[in-house]
C-alpha positions in Angstrom: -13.6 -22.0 -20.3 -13.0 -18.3 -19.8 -10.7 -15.9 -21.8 -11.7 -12.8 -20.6 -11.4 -10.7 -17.7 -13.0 -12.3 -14.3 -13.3 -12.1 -10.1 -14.7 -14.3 -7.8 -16.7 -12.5 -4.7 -17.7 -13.3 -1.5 -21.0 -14.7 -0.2 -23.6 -12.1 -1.8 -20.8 -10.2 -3.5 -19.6 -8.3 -1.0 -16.0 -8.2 -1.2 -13.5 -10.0 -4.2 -11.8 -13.1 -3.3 -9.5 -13.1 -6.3 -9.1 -12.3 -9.8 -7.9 -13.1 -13.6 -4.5 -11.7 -12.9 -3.3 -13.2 -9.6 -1.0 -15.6 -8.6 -1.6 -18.9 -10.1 0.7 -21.1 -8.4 -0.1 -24.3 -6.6 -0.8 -22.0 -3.5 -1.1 -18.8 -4.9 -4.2 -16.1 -4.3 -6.3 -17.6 -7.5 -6.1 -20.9 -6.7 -7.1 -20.8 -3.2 -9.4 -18.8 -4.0 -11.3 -20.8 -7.0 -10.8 -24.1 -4.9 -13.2 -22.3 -2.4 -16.0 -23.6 -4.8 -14.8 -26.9 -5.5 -17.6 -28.1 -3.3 -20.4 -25.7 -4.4 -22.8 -25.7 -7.0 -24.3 -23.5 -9.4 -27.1 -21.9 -8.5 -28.0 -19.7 -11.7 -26.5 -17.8 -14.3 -26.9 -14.0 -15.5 -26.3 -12.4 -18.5 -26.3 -9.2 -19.4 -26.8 -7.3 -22.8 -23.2 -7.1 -23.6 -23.1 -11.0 -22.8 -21.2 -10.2 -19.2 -21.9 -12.9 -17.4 -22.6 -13.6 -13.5 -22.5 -17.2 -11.8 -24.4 -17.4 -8.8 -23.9 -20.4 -6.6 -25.6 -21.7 -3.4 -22.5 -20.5 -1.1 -23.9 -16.9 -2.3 -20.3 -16.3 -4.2 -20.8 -15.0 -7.1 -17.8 -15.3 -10.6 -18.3 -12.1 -12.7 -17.1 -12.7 -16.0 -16.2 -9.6 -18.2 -16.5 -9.5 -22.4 -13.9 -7.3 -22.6 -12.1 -8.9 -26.2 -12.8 -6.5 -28.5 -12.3 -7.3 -32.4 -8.6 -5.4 -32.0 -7.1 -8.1 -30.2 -6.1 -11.7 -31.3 -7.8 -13.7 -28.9 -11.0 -14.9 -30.7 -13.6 -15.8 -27.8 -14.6 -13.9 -24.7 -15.9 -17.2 -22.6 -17.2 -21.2 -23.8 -20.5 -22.7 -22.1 -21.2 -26.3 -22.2 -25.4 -27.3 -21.4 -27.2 -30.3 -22.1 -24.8 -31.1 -24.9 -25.0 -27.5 -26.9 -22.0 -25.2 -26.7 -22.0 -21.4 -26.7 -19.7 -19.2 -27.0 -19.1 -15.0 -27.3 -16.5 -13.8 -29.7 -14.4 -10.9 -29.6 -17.6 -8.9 -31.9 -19.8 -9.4 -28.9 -21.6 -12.2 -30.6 -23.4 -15.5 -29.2 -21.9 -18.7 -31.3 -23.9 -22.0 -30.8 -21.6 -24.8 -31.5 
């Protein structure tokens, strides 16, 4: 699950398909545009030193997820991760949480 700030891009990242703050309707901008993956499958997963995360898959789109919860806001976790039965998570201090 994600709480923070995201967009979904193209094949190889070239151009956004949506974002966190679009339409959310049944046929609105973000949901046409997410269901463009409903088929596809994860190819790897970066992350970067302030726990930013990019998820590659084999269509070559790519979902950008932002930390940007900072310990000033009441929201308490940035994004959840489910593998192989452990859960992790980043909280608004920028740290990693195994569950």
């Amino acid at each position: 699950m994600i709480y923070c700030s995201w967009r979904l891009f193209d094949i190889h990242g070239k151009k956004p398909v949506t974002g966190c703050h679009e339409n959310s309707d049944l046929n609105g901008s973000m949901t046409l545009g997410l269901k463009s993956l409903l088929d596809d499958t994860v190819e790897k997963v970066l992350l970067t030193s302030f726990y930013d995360i990019s998820v590659v898959f084999k269509s070559g789109k790519i979902l950008s997820v932002f930390c940007d919860l900072t310990p000033y806001v009441d929201e308490e976790t940035n994004w959840f991760f489910g593998l192989q039965g452990k859960y992790y998570s980043i909280n608004n201090n920028l740290q990693l949480v195994e569950d």
